[in-house]
N, C-alpha and C positions, 0 to 999 in steps of 0.2 A: 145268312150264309147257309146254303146247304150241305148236308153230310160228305157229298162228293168234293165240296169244296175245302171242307176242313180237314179231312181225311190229304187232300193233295197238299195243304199247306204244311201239315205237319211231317209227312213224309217230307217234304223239301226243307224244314228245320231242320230233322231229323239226320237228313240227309250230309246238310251245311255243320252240324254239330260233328258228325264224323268225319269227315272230311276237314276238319281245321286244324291246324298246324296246333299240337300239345305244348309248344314252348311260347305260343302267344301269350302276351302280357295280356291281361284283363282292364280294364280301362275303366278303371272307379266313380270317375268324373261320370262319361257316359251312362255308368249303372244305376248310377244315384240320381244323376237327371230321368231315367225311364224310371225306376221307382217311384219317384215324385213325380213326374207326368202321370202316369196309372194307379195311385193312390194307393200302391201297396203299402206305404209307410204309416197308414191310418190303421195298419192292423199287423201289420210287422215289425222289428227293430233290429241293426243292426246284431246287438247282443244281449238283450232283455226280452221275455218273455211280455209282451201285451195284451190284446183279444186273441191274438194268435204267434204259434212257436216263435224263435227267432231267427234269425238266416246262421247264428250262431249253432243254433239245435238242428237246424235243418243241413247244413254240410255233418255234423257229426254224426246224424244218423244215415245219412247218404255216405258216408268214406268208403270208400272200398268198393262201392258198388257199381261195374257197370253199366248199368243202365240208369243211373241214376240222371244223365244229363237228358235223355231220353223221357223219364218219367217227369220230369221237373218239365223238362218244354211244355211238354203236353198239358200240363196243369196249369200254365200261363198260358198257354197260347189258345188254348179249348174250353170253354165257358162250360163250369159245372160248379156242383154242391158240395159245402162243407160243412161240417161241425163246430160253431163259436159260442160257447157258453151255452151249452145242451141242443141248441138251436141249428137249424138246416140253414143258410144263408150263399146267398149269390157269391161265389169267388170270382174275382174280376179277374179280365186280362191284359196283359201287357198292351200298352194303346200305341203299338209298332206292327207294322206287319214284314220292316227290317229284318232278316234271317239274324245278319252279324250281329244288330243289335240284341237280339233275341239270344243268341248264345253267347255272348257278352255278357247278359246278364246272370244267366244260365251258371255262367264259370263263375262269376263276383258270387252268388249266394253257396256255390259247390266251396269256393277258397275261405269263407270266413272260418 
């Protein structure tokens, strides 16, 4: 995928994420199916720390923050580098190209 094209998906998440009605219910079932489709639970947990934070640590350091729904998509949705046990490693992406879905999930790891 080319830079123009990541650039246009993420503005259109981005987009979808502000644009969505604040009193939406989040949809747990759905979140926890995409989690487990893209393997983020190999390095995540609901509320224990693993090879990486938990979605518990991760809404807690995000509260308050507006951009935080903003920052999170991009991190799921744009394939880049992180730090796992001293180490640079692949962080993978949500395996949706779904908006809703995508800020669906977005909200389930902001609500823990």
């Amino acid at each position: 995928m080319n830079s123009k094209a990541i650039y246009l998906l993420t503005g259109t998440l981005l987009f979808a994420i502000g644009n969505g009605s604040a009193n939406a219910a989040v949809n747990e079932a759905d979140a926890v199916k995409l989690l487990k489709a893209s393997k983020c639970l190999s390095c995540h947990d609901a509320s224990k720390t693993k090879k990486a934070r938990s979605y518990k640590d991760i809404a807690a350091a995000n509260k308050g923050d507006k951009d935080a729904a903003a920052r999170l998509t991009k991190h799921i949705t744009v394939p880049s580098q992180t730090v796992v046990d001293g180490e640079d490693v692949d962080h993978g992406i949500a395996k949706t190209k779904d908006s809703a879905q995508i800020k669906n999930l977005v909200e389930w790891i902001l609500s823990r």
